[in-house]
C-alpha positions in Angstrom: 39.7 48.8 -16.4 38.3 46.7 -19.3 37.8 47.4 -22.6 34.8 47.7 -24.8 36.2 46.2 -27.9 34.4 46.0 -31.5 34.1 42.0 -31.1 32.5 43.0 -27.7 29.7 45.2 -29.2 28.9 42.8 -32.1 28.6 39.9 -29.6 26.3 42.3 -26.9 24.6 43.4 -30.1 23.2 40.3 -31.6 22.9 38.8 -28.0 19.9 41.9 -27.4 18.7 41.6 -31.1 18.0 37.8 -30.1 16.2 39.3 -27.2 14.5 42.9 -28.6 13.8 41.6 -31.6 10.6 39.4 -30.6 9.7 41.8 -28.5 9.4 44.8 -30.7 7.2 42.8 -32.8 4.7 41.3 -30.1 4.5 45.3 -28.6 3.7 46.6 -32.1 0.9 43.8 -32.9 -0.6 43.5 -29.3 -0.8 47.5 -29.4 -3.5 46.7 -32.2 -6.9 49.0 -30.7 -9.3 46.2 -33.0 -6.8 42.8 -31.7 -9.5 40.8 -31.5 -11.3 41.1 -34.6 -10.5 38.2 -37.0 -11.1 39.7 -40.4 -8.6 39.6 -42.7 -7.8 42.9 -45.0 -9.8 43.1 -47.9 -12.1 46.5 -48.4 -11.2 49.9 -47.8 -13.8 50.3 -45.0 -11.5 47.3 -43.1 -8.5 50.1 -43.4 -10.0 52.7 -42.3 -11.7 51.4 -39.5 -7.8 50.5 -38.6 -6.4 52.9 -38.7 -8.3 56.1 -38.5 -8.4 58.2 -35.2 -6.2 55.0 -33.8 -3.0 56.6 -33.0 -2.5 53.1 -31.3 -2.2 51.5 -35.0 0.4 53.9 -36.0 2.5 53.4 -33.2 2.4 50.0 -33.3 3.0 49.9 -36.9 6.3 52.2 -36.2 7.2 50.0 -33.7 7.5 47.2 -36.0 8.9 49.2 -38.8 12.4 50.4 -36.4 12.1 46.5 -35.6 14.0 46.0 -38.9 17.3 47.2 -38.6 17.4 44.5 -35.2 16.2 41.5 -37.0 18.8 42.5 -39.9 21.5 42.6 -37.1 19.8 39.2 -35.6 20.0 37.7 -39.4 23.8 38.9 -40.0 24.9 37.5 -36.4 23.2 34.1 -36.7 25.3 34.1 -40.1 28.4 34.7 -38.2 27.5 32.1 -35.2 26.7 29.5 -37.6 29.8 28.1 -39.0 29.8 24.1 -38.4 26.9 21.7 -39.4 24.8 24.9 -39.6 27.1 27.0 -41.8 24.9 27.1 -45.6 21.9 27.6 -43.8 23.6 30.1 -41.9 24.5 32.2 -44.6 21.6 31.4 -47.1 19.1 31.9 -44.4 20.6 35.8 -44.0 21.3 36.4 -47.3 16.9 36.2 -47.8 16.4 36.8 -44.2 17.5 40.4 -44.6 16.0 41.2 -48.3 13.2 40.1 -46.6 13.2 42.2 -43.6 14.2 45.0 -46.2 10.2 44.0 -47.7 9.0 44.3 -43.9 9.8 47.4 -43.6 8.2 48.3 -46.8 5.1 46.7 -46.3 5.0 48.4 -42.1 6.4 51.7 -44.0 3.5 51.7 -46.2 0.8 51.1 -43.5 2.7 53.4 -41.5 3.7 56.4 -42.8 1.4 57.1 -45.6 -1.5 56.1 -42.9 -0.8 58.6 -40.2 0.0 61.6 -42.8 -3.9 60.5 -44.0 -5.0 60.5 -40.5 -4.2 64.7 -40.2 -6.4 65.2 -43.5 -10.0 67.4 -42.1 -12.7 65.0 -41.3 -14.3 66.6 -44.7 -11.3 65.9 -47.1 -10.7 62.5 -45.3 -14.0 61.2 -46.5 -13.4 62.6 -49.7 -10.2 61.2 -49.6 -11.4 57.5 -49.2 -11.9 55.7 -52.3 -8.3 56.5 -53.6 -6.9 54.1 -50.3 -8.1 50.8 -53.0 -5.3 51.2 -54.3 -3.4 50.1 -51.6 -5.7 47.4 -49.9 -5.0 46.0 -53.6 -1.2 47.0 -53.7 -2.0 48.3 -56.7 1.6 49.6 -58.3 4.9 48.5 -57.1 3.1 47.7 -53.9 3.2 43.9 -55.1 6.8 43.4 -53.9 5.4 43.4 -50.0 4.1 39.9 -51.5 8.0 39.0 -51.3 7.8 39.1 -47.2 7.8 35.3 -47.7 11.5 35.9 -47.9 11.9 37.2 -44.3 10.2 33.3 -43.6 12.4 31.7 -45.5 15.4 33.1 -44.4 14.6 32.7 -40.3 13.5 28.9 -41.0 16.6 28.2 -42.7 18.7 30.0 -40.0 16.8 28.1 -37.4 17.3 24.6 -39.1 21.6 25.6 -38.4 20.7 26.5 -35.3 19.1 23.3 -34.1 21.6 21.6 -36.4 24.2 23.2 -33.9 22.6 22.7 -31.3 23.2 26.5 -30.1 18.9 26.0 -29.8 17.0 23.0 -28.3 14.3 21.2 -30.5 11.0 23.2 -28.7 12.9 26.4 -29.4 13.2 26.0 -32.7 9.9 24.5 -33.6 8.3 27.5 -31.6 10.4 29.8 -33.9 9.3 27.9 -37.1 5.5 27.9 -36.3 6.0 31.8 -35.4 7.2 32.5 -38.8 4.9 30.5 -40.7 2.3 32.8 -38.7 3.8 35.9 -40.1 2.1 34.8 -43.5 -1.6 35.8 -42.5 -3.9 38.1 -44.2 -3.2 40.6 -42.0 -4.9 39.0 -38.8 -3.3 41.1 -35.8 -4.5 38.3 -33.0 -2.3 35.5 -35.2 0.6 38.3 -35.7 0.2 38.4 -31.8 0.5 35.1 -30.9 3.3 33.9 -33.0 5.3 37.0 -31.7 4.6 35.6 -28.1 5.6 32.2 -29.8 8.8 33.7 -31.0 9.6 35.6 -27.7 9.1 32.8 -25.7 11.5 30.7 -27.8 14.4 33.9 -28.7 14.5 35.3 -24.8 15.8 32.4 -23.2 18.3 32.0 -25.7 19.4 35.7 -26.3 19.7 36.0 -22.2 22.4 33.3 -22.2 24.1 34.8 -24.8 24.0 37.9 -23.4 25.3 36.7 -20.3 27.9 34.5 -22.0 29.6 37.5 -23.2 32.2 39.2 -21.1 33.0 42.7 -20.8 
């Protein structure tokens, strides 16, 4: 009878990170009720018509939000792979990669959280409630950091420039990954966060099956 050692799980781990990863992120985008509407996030009428009475939005947005801690593990075990040619990009790449995903889950936390404890308020006290949400459609406050979500870019196109440099990825895989995360940096346009998370998962799942199935129990 085998055993399940430590190595084991890290290996398993990151190989399903590779593959959940993507995936978490196209469910909590496509999940969007208003996904084809192109309008980017500027007026608290934009928000609201969002969010409000769309359970779908909040799901979504927690799906996203527990997406973190799997791209952190995908970020650490791309710096452990990487350790040739690939090695500085490697470990720069996770080193922002996961500060940024840290900033993910702040901005998702944000448009999360806070948004479904509004959604309970009384129609009434809702309405009346309205006008204070301008101050975070302007990320008024410390709310500025989520402007650091550049960071989580950063840090996966570095990784993926090791990763090509290794050849561990082929060329389309990576350029696939790339223009995904460039897409992450829209004004908050869920058909473009939808299609460069089908981008990404058609580029991470072939990749995070064979690793997956390269590891032995």
């Amino acid at each position: 009878m085998s055993t399940i050692t430590i190595e084991t799980i890290k290996q398993k781990g990151f190989a399903l990170s590779i593959i959940v990863y993507p995936l978490m992120l196209f469910i909590g985008f496509v999940t969007h009720p208003n996904l084809l509407a192109m309008e980017p996030l500027h007026t608290v009428d934009q928000l609201v018509g969002r969010f409000h009475n769309n359970p779908m939005y909040h799901i979504g947005r927690l799906i996203v939000t527990f997406a973190v801690p799997v791209i952190i593990i995908y970020f650490i075990g791309c710096m452990n792979l990487l350790q040739e040619k690939g090695k500085k990009y490697g470990f720069w790449g996770g080193v922002i990669g996961v500060f940024g995903a840290f900033i993910l889950a702040v901005d998702k936390g944000a448009l999360c959280l806070t948004m479904s404890a509004f959604d309970t308020l009384p129609e009434d006290q809702f309405v009346n409630f309205t006008p204070y949400l301008q101050v975070i459609v302007s990320k008024e406050g410390f709310l500025f950091i989520v402007w650091m979500l550049f960071a989580l870019v950063v840090g996966g196109i570095l990784q993926t420039v090791g990763l090509m440099k290794e050849k561990v990825i082929q060329k389309w895989q990576g350029v696939l990954i790339i223009v995904g995360l460039f897409l992450l940096l829209n004004p908050d346009i869920e058909l473009i966060s939808s299609i460069r998370s089908a981008l990404m998962c058609i580029a991470y799942i072939p990749w995070g099956i064979k690793e997956f199935k390269n590891q032995t129990i």
